[in-house]
C-alpha positions as CSV (number, residue, x, y, z in Angstrom):
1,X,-109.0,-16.7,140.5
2,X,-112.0,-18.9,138.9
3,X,-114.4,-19.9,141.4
4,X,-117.4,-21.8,140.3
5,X,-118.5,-23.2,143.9
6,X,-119.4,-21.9,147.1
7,X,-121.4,-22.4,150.6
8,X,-123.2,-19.6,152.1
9,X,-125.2,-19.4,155.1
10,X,-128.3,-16.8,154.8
11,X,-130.9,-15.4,157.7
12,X,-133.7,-13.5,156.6
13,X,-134.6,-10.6,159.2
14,X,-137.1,-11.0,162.1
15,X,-140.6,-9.8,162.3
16,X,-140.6,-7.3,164.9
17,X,-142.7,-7.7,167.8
18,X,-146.3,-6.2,168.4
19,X,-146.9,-3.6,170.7
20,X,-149.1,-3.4,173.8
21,X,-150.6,0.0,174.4
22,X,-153.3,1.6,174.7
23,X,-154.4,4.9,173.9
24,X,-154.7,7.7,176.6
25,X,-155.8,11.8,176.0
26,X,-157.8,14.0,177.6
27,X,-160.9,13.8,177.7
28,X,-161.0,10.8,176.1
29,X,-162.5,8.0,178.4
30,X,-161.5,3.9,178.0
31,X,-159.1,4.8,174.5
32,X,-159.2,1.5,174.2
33,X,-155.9,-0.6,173.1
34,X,-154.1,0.7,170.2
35,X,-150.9,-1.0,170.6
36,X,-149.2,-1.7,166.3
37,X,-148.2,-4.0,164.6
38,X,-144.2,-5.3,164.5
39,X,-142.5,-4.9,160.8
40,X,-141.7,-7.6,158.3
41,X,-138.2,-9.2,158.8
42,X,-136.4,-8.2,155.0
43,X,-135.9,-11.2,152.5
44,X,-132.6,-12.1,151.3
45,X,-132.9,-12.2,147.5
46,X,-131.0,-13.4,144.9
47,X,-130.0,-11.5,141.1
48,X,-128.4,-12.8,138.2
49,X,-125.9,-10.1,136.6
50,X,-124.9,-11.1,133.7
51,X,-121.7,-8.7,134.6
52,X,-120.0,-11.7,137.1
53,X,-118.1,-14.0,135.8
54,X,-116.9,-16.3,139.0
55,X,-118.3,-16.6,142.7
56,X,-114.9,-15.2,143.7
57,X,-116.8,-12.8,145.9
58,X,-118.0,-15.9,147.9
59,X,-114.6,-17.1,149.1
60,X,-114.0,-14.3,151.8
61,X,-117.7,-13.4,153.0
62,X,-120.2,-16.7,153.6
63,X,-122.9,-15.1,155.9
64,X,-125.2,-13.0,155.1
65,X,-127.8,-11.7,156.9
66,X,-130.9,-9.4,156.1
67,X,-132.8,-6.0,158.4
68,X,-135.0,-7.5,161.1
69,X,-138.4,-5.6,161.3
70,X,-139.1,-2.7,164.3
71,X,-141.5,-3.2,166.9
72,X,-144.5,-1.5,167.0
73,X,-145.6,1.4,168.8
74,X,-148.6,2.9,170.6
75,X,-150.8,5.1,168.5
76,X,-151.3,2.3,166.1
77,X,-148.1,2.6,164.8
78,X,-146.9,-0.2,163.1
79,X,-142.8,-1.4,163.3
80,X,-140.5,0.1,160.0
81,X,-139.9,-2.9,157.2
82,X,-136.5,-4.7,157.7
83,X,-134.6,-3.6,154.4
84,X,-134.2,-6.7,152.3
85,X,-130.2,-7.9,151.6
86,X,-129.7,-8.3,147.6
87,X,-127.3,-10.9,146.6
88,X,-125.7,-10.8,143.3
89,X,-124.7,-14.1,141.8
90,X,-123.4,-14.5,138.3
91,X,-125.8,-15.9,135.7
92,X,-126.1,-19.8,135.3
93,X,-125.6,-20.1,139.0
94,X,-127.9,-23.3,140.4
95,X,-128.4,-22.9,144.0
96,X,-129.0,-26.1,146.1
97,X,-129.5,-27.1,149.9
98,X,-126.3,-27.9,151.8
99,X,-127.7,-30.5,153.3
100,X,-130.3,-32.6,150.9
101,X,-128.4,-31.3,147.5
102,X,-131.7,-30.7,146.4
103,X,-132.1,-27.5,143.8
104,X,-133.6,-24.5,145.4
105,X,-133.5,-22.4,142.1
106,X,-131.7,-22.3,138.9
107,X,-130.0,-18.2,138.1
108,X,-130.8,-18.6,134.8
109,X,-133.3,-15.7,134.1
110,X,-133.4,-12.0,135.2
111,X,-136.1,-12.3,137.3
112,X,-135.1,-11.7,141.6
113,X,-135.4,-14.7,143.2
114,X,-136.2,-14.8,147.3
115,X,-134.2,-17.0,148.8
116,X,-134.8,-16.5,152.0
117,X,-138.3,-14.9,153.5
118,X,-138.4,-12.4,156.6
119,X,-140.3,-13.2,159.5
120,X,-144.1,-11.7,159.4
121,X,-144.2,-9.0,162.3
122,X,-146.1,-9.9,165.1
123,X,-149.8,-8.1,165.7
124,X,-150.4,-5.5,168.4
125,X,-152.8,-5.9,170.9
126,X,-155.3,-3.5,168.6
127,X,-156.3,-6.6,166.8
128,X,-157.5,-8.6,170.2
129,X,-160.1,-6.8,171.3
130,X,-163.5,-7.6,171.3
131,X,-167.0,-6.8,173.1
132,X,-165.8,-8.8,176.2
133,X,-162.0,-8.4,176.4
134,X,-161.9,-4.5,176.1
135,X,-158.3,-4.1,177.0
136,X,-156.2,-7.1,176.0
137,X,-152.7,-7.1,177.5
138,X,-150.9,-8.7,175.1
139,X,-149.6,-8.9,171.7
140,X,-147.9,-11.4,169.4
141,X,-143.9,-12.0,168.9
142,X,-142.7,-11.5,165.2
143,X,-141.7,-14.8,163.3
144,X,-138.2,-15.7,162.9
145,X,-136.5,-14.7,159.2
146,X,-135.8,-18.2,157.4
147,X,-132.3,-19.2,157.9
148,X,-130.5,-21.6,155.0
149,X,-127.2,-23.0,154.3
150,X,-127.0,-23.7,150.1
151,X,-124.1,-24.2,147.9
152,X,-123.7,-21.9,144.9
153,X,-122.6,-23.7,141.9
154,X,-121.9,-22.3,138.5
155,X,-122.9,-23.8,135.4
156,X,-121.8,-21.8,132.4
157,X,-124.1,-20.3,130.1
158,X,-122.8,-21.3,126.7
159,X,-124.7,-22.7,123.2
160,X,-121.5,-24.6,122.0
161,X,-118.4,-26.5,124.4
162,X,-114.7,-27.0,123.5
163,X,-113.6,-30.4,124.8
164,X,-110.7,-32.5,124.0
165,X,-107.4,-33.3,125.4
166,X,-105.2,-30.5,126.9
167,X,-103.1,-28.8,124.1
168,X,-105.2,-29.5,121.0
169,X,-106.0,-26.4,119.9
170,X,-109.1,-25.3,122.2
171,X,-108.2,-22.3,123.4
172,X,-106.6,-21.1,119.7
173,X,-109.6,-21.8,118.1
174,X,-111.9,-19.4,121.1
175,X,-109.7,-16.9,120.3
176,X,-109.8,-17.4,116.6
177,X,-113.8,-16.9,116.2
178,X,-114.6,-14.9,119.2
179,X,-113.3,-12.0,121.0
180,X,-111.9,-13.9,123.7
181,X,-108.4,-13.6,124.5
182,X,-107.5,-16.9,126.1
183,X,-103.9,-17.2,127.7
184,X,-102.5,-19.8,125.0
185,X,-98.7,-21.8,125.2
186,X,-97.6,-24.8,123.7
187,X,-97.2,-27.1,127.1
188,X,-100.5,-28.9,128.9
189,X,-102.9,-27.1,131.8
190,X,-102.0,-23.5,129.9
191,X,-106.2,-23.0,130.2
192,X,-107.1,-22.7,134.0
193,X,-110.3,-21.9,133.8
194,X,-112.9,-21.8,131.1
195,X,-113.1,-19.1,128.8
196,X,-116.3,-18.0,127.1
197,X,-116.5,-16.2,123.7
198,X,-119.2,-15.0,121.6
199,X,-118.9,-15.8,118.2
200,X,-120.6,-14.3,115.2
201,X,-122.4,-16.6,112.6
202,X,-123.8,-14.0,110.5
203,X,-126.1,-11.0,110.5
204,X,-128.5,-11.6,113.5
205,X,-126.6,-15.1,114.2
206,X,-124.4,-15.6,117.0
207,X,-123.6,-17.7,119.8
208,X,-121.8,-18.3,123.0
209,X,-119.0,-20.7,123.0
210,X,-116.8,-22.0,126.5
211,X,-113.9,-23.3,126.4
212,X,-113.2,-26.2,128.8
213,X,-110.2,-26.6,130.2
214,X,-108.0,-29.9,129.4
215,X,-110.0,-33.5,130.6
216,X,-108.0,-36.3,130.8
217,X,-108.1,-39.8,131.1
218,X,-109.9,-40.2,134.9
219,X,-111.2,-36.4,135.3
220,X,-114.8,-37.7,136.1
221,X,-112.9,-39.5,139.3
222,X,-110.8,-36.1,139.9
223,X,-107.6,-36.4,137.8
224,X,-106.5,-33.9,135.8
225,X,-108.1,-30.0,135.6
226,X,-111.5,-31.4,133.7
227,X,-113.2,-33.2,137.1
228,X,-113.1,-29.1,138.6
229,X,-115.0,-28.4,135.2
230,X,-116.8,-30.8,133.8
231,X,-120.4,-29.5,135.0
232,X,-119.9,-26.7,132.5
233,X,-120.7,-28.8,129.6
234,X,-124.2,-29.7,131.0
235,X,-125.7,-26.8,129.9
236,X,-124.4,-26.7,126.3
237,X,-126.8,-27.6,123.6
238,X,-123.7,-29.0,121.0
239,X,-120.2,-30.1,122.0
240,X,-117.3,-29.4,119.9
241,X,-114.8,-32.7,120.2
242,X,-111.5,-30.8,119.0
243,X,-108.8,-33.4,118.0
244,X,-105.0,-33.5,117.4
245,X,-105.0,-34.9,114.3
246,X,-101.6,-34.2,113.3
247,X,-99.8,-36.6,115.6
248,X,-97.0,-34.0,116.6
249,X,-97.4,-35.3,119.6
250,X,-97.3,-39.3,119.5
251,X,-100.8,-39.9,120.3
252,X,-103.4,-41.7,118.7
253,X,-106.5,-39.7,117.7
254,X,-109.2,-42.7,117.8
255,X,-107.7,-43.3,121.5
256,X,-107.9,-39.8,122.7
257,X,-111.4,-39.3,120.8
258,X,-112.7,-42.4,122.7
259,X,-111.1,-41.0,126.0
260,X,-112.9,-38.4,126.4
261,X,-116.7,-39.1,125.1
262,X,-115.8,-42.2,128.0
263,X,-115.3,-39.5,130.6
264,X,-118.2,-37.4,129.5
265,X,-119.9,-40.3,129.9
266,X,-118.5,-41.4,133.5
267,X,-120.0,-37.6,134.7
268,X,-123.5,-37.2,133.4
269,X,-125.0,-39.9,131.1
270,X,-127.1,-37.8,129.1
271,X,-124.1,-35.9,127.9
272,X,-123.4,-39.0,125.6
273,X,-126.2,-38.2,123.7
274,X,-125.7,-34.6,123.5
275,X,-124.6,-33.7,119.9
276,X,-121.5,-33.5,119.1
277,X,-119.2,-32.4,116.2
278,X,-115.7,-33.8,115.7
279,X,-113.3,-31.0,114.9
280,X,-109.9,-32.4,113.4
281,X,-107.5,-30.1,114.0
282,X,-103.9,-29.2,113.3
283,X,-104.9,-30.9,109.9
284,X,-101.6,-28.4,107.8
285,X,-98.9,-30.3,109.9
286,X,-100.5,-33.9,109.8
287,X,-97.1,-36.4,110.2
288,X,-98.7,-39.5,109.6
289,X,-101.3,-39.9,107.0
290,X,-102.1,-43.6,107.4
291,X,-103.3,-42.7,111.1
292,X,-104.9,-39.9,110.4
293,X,-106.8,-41.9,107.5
294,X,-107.6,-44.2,110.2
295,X,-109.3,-41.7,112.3
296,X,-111.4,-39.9,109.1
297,X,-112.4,-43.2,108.6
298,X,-113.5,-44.4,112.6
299,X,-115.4,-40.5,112.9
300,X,-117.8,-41.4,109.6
301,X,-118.4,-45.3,110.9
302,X,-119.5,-43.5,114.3
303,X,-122.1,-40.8,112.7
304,X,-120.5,-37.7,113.7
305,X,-119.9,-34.7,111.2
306,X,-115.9,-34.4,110.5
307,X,-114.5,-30.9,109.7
308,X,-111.1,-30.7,109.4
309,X,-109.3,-27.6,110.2
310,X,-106.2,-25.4,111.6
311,X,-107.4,-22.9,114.1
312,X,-103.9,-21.3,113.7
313,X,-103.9,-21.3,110.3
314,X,-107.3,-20.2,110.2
315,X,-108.0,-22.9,108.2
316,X,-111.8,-24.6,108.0
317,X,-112.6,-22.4,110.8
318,X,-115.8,-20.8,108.5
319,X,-117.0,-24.1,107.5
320,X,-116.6,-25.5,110.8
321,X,-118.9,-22.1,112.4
322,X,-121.5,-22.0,109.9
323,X,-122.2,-25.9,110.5
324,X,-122.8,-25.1,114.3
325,X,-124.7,-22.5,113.4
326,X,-126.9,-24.4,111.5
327,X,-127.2,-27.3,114.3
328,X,-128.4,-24.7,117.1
329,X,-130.7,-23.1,114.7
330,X,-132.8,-26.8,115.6
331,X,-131.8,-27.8,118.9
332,X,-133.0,-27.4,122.4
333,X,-132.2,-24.1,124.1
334,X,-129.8,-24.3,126.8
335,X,-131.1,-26.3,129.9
336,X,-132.6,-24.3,132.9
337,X,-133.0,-27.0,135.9
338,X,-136.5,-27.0,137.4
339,X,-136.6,-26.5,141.5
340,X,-136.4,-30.0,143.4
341,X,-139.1,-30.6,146.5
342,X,-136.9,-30.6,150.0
343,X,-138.4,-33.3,152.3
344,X,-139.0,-31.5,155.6
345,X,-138.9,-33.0,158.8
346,X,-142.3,-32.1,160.6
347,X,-142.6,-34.2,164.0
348,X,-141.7,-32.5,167.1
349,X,-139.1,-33.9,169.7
350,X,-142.0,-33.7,171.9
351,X,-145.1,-31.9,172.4
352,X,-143.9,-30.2,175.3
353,X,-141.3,-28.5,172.6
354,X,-144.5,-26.0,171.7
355,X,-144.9,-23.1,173.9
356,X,-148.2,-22.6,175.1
357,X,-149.7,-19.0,176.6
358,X,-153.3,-17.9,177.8
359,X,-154.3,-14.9,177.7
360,X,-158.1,-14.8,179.0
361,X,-159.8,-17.0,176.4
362,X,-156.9,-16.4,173.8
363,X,-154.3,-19.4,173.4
364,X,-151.3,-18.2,171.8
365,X,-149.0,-21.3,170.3
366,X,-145.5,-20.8,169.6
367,X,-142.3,-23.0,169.0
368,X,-140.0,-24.3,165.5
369,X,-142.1,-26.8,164.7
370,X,-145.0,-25.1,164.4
371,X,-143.3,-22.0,162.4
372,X,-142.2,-24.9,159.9
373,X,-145.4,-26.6,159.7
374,X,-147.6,-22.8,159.1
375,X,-145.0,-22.0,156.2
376,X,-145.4,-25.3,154.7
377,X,-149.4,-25.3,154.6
378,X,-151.8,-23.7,152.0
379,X,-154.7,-22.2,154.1
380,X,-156.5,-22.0,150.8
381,X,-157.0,-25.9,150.4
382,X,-159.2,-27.6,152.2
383,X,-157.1,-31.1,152.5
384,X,-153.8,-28.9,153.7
385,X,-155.9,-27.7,156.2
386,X,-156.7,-31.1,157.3
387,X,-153.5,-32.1,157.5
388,X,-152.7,-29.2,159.2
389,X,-155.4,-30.0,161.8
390,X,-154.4,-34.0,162.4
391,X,-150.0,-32.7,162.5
392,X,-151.7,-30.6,165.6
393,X,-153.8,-33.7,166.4
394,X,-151.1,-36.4,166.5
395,X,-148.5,-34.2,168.2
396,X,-150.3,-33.8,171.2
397,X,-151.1,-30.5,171.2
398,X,-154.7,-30.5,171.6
399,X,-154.4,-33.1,174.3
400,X,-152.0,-30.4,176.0
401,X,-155.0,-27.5,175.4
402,X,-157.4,-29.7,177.5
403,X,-155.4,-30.5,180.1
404,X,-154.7,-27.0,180.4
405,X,-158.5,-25.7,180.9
406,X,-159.3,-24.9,176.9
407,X,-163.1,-24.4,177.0
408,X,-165.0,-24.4,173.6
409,X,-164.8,-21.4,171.5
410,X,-161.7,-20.0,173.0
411,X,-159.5,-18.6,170.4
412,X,-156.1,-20.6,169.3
413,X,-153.7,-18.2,167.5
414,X,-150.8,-19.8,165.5
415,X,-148.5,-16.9,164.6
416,X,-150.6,-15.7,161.4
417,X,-153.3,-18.3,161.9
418,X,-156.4,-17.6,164.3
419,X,-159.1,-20.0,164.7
420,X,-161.9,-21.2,167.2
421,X,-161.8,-24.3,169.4
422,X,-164.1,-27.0,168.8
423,X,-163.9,-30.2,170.2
């Protein structure tokens, strides 16, 4: 079976947490604390293999989940590494967010992508101590692994699409050019699925063609097979129009031709001004010359290139190729879709929602917001940092400090962020 969409739901691992301890031998007076670090959550990371063909895989599991990290030890020990989950998704998959439909990442290239990031482990008590707080006796929690729900959606990776009205010829001609062995009958809907071939140009010029299922009148509004397919045509870089030119069937080639540029249209705007090349074919059985006159003559008035052929003949079929090839040799390459920004809500319920501890003059700070807002600021730039400091401002939480005995240059710790109180 052909999947090309699916929803997943992915949770990184934990951090582990940070360890209290402190270190105790013989001999060995006031060890001091020497409690480790927790380990990073894993990732959940996402590879292209050019090896999968459909998100088949998809349909049975839809949760994946990564290693969390190990708690720290005494003896400075620090927590084990969650072990990161790899997910393999076939290439041209664009993943989005479930919820926003905004693109995450675009599976176009062989590089691993991490979808998902593991919590950061929490620190051991080791890393409190100072000249007057000698024997801390506490550490920090790890952070929670990211958890997403996206949609996998498969675009095909292919230079040239076959489109037309079901039993034209698409399928014949894939198999005629490429090594693709397309199931092929003489009755609509015989293509299920689209097929993808590779076709040979010339020495050192070649190509990858698809082979889109049968759109009808209505497909960009769900009729028909074409509405389950027609986002395989974004990609291509030059769209074959295949036509029954010979009229075998009763049908009129100008109407048909018009038909589906209109529904190509209806989907995605930009595909009508993708380029095209009109491929008459069933042109050694032609019934009615005067129409298909008609036709030859509407394809010139419109600007498109006309090559007339029999893919079961192999007729035209070489002319036809080295004319594409020539086209791609100019064009484009095939579109990779840049990531979209996902608006994040960042205002708490309320700022009783943050979970404030004290531990001598350490204030630890914990809660969802706040492990949202950290991931979402760049330490490194002075007016993220400011923002970071009024978001802390307007929600209340320094209010909540004051109230609660903060004296001036007690420490604040954020998760990963430590800084000094000033008023």
């Amino acid at each position: 079976m052909f999947v090309d969409r699916a929803t997943i739901k992915v949770k990184a691992g934990n951090g582990g947490n940070g360890s209290v301890s402190f270190h105790r031998e013989k001999y060995v007076a006031a060890g001091g604390p020497d409690g480790g670090d927790g380990g990073r959550g894993g990732n959940i990371i996402l590879v292209a293999d050019p090896n999968m063909s459909t998100l088949m895989d998809f349909r049975y599991k839809r949760k994946y989940t990564a290693e969390n990290g190990g708690d720290g030890m005494g003896k400075r020990c620090s927590g084990k590494d969650g072990e990161s989950l790899v997910i393999k998704v076939p290439k041209g998959t664009v993943v989005r967010d479930k919820e926003t439909g905004a693109i995450i990442k675009d599976m176009s290239d062989d590089k691993p992508f991490i979808l998902a990031k593991g919590g950061s482990g929490g620190w051991g008590n080791k890393h409190f101590a100072t000249p007057t707080r000698q024997a801390p006796r506490f550490a920090k929690s790890g952070l929670a692994g990211e958890a997403k729900e996206v949609t996998l959606e498969l675009k095909l990776l292919a230079d040239v699409g076959l489109v037309g009205f079901p039993n034209v010829g698409k399928s014949t001609l894939l198999s005629v050019v490429s090594k693709a062995h397309p199931k092929i009958a003489n009755y609509h809907f015989t293509t299920l699925y689209p097929n993808l071939g590779v076709v040979y140009a010339g020495e050192g010029v070649s190509f990858v063609m698809a082979d889109i299922p049968g759109i009808i009148e209505g497909a960009a509004d769900g009729a028909g097979l074409g509405h389950d397919f027609l986002r395989h045509i974004d990609r291509c870089r030059l769209i074959i129009h295949v036509v029954d030119i010979s009229g075998s069937e009763g049908r009129d080639p100008i109407e048909d031709f018009k038909t589906i540029n209109e529904e190509l249209k209806s989907y995605n705007p930009d595909l009508a001004e993708r380029r095209q090349i009109v491929a008459a074919n069933k042109c050694d059985i032609i019934e009615d010359e005067e129409k298909a006159d008609k036709f030859r003559a509407f394809i010139r008035e419109q600007g498109y290139d006309l090559f007339e052929i029999s893919a079961a003949a192999h007729m035209g079929i070489r002319e036809l190729i080295q004319a594409v090839a020539a086209e791609l040799a100019h064009l484009p390459p095939i579109t990779v879709y840049e990531p979209e920004v996902i608006e994040m809500e960042t205002a708490p319920a309320s700022p009783e929602d943050i979970v404030i501890n004290q531990y001598d003059d350490v204030w630890i700070l914990e809660g969802e917001w706040l492990e949202r807002l950290v991931r979402n600021i760049n330490f490194s730039d002075y007016e993220s940092r400011m923002y970071f400091d009024r978001s802390l401002r307007n929600a209340g939480v320094y209010d909540r400090l004051e109230d609660m005995g903060i004296n001036e240059g007690d420490t604040v710790s954020i998760f990963d962020i430590e800084f000094e109180y000033r008023r």
